[in-house]
C-alpha positions as CSV (number, residue, x, y, z in Angstrom):
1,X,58.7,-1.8,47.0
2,X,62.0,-3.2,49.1
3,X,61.6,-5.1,51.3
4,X,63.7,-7.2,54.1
5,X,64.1,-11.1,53.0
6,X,63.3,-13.7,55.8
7,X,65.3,-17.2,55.7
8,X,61.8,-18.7,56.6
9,X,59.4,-19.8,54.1
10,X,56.0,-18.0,55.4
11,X,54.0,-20.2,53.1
12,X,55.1,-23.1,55.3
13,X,55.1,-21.1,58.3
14,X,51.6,-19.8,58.3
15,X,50.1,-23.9,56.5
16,X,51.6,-25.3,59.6
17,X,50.4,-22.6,62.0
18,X,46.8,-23.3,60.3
19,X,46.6,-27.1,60.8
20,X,48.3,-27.2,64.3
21,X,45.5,-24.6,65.1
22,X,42.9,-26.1,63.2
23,X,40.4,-29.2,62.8
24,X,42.2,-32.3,61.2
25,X,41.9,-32.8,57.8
26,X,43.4,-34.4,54.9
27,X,46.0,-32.3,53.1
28,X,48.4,-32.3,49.6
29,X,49.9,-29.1,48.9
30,X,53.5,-28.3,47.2
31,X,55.0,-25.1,48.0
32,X,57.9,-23.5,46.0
33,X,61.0,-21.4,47.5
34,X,63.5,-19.3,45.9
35,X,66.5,-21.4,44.7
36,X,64.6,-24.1,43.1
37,X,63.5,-25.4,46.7
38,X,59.9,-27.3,46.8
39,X,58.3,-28.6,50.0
40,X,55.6,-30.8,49.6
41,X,53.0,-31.4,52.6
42,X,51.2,-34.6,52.9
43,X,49.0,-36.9,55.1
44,X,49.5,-40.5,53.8
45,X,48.7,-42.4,56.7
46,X,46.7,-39.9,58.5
47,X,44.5,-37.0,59.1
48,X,46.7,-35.9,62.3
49,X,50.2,-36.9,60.9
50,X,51.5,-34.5,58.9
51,X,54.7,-35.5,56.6
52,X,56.7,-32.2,55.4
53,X,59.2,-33.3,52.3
54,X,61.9,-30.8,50.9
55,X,63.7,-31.1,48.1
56,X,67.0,-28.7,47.8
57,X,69.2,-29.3,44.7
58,X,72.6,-29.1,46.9
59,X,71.8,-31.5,49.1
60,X,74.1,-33.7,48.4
61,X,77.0,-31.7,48.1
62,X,76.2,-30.4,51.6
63,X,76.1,-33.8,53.4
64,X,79.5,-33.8,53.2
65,X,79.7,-30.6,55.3
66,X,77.7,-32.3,57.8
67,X,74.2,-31.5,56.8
68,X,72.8,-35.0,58.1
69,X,74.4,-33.9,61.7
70,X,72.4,-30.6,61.4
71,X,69.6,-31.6,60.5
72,X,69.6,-34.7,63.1
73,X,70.5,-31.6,65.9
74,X,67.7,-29.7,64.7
75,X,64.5,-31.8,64.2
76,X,65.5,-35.5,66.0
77,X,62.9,-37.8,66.2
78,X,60.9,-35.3,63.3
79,X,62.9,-37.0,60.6
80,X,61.8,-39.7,58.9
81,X,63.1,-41.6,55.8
82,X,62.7,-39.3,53.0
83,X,59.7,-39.6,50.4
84,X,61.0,-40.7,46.9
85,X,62.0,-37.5,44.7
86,X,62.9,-35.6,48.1
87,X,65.9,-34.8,49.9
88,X,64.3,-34.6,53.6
89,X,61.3,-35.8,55.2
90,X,59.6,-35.1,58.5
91,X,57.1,-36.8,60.5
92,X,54.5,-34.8,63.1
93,X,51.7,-35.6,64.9
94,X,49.6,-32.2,64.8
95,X,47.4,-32.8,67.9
96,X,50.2,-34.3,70.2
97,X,53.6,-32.2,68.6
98,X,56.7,-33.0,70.6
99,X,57.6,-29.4,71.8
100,X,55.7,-25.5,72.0
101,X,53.6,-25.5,68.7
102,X,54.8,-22.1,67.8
103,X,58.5,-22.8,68.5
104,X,58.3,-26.3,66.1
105,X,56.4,-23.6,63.0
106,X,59.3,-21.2,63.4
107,X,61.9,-24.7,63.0
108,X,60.2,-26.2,60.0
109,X,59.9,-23.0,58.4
110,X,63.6,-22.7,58.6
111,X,64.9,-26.6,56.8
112,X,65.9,-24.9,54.0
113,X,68.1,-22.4,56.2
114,X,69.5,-25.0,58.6
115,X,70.7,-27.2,55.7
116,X,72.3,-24.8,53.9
117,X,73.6,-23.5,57.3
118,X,76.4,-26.9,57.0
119,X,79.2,-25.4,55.0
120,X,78.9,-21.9,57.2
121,X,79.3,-23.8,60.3
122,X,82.3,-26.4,59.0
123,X,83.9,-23.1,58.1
124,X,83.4,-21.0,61.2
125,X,84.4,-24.1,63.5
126,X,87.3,-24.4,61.4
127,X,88.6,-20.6,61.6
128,X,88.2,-21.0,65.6
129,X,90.3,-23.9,65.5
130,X,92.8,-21.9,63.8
131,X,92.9,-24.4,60.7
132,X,92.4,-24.0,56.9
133,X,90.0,-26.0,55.7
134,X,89.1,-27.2,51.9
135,X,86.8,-25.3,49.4
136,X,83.4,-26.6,50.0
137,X,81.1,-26.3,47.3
138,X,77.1,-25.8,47.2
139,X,75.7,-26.3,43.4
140,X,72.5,-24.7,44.7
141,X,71.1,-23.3,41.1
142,X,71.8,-24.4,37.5
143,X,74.6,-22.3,36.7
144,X,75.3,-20.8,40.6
145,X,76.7,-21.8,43.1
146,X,78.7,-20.6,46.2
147,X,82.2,-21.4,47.7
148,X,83.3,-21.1,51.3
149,X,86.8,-21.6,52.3
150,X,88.1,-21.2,56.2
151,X,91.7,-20.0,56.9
152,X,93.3,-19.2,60.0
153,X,92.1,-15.4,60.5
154,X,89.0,-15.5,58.2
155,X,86.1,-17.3,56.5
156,X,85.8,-16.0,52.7
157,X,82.3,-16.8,50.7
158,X,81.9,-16.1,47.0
159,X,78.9,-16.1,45.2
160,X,78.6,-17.0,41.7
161,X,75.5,-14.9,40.2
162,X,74.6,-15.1,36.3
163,X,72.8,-11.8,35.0
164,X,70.6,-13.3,31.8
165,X,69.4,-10.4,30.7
166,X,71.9,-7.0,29.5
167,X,69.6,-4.7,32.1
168,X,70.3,-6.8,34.7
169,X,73.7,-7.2,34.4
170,X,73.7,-3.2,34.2
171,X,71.5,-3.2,37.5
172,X,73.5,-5.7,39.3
173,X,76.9,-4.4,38.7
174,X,75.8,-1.2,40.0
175,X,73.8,-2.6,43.3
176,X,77.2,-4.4,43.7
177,X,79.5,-1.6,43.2
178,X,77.4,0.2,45.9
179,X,78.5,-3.1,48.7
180,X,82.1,-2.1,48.0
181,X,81.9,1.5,48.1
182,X,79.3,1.7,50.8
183,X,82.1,0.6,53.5
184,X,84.2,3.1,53.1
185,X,82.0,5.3,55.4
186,X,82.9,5.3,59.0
187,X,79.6,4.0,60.1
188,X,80.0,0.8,58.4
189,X,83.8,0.5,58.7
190,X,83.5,-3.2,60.5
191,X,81.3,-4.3,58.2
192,X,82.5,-7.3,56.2
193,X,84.2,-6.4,52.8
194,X,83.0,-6.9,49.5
195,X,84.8,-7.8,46.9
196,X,83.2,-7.7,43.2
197,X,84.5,-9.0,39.9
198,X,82.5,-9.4,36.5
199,X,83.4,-12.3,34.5
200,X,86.9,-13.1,35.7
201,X,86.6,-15.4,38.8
202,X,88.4,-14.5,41.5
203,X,92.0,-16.0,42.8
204,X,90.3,-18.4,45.2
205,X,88.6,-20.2,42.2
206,X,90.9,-20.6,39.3
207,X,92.1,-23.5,38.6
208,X,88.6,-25.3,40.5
209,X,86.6,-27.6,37.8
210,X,83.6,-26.4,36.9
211,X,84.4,-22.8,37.3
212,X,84.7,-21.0,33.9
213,X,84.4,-17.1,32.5
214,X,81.5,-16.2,31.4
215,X,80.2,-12.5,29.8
216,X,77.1,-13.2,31.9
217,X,78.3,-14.7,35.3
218,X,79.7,-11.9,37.7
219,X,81.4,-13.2,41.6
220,X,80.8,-11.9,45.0
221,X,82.9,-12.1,47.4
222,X,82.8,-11.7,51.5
223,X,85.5,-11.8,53.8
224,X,84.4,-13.0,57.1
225,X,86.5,-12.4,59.9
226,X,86.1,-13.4,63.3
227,X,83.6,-10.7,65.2
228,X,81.7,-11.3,61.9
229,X,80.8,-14.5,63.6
230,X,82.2,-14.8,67.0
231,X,79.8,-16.1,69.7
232,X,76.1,-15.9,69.5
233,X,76.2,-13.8,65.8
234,X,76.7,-16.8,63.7
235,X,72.8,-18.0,63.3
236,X,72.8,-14.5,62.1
237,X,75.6,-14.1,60.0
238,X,74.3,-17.1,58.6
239,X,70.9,-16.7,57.6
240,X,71.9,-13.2,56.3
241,X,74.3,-14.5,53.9
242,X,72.4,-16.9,52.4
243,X,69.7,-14.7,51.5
244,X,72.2,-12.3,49.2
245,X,71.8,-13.7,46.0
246,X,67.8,-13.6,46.5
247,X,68.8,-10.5,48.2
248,X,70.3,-8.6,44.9
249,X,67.7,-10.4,42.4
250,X,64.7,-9.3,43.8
251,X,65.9,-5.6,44.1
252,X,66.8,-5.8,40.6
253,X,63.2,-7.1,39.6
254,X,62.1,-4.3,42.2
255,X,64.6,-1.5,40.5
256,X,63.0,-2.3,37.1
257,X,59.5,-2.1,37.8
258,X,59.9,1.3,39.5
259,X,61.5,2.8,36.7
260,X,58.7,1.4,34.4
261,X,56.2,2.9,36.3
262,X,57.8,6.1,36.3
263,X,58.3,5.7,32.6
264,X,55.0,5.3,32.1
265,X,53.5,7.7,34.4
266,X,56.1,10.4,32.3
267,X,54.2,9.4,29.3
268,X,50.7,9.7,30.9
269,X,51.9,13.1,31.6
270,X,53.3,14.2,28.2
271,X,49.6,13.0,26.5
272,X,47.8,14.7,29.0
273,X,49.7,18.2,27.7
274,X,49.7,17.4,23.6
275,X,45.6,16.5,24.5
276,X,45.4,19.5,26.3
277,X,47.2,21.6,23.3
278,X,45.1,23.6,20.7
279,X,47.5,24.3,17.7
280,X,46.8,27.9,16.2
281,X,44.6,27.7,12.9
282,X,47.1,29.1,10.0
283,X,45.6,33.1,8.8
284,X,43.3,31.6,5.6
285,X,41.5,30.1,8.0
286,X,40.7,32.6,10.8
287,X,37.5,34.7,11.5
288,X,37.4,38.7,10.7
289,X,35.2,41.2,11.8
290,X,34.6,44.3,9.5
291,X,33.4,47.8,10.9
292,X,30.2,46.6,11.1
293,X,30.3,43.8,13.2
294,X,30.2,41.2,10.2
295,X,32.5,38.1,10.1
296,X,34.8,37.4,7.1
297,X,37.5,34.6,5.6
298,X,40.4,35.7,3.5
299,X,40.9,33.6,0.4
């Protein structure tokens, strides 16, 4: 089944709708996201104080995009010093929260989204400032990552995406293929254009350390341009974007299962007709009848 990714974490969303809603109680849960991401909830100190830790890979790389500024914007007098092993702590009293309980849920559910946001939003501010602005750099997976670069008329992202197995590389390429050929239809014609190259990385990124060819990594690439972005459709553009590489994975996994299960409801099918098929006995071994009504074998 497809389905629409959300850049909230609805494990975390619906745990914090629970206890804001609920009785008090003491709590330890980890919860994993896509990307590596782990949150871990806690109540050292107490039954009403919750403390909500994430730990995201990239983090550093994206403080120097301004993450810290985003996440001070977002979540103020929440933050707290961060718990050893994470990136990003928050403090909140569950009985007494500081704003509309169901307005602070929907916020915490999106940390991971607002600090990945940093790089988007350097980039945009820079393209509306009419400046170019250096290739920032999120390491947010093992052997991934994305690049953003502003210039004067456009914001350009490239994904880096490595296919480990040959059936999803086959997948992949063609899901991919689709992006670019997909806007040539009218309907779609201001849509933002994809660019997609397997193996080779593209201009943008040779000559960057770090970046190398590889049979098994492919590169996305999106050219932003200003209505992309303009106004209030950057929180959109945004949280959109950064769901593509979870975006193309899943339908992958997705793709793969539904063509097993037709595989094997094809084979269901063919037993069903040999197990219904009687083969015809060979002539030594059939029934006669004479004249008379008795039964004979021919040797």
């Amino acid at each position: 089944m497809l389905i629409d990714l959300q850049p909230s974490n609805k494990i975390l969303e619906e745990t914090l709708r629970e206890r804001f809603n609920g009785e008090p109680e003491k709590v330890s849960m980890n919860i994993a996201d896509f990307d590596g991401v782990t949150y871990k909830l806690s109540t050292p100190e107490s039954k009403t104080v919750l403390l909500i830790s994430m730990y995201l890979r990239c983090y550093p790389d994206l403080q120097k995009y301004g993450a810290d500024a985003i996440m001070e914007r977002e979540y103020g007098s929440l933050l707290t010093t961060p718990e050893e092993g994470y990136h990003i702590s928050l403090s909140i009293d569950v009985q007494s929260p500081p704003e509309d309980k169901e307005t602070l849920v929907q916020k915490v559910a999106l940390l991971k989204r607002n600090a990945l946001a940093a790089p988007f939003e350097a980039a945009f501010t820079a393209q509306q400032e009419g400046r170019d602005s250096d290739l920032m750099i999120a390491r947010y997976r093992d052997e991934e990552a994305y690049y953003i670069k502003a210039q004067h008329d456009r914001v350009t992202v490239i994904f880096s995406t490595m296919f480990k197995e040959e059936t999803d590389r086959i997948f992949g390429k063609v899901f991919l293929q689709e992006f670019v050929d997909a806007r040539r239809s009218p309907a779609i014609q201001n849509a933002p254009q994809v660019l997609y190259t397997h193996r080779e990385p593209p201009l943008e990124l040779r000559g960057v350390p770090g970046v190398e060819e590889n049979e098994w990594l492919g590169y996305v690439t999106f050219v932003l341009f200003p209505r992309h972005f303009a106004g209030g459709a950057a929180p959109t553009c945004i949280s959109r974007i950064q769901l593509f590489r979870d975006y193309l994975h899943y339908h992958i996994k997705a793709s793969k299962a539904y063509m097993h299960s037709r595989m094997r409801t094809r084979v269901d099918s063919f037993l069903k007709v040999l197990n219904r098929a009687k083969p015809e006995q060979p002539d030594s071994q059939k029934e006669k009848k004479t004249a008379s009504g008795r039964t004979f074998r021919r040797t």
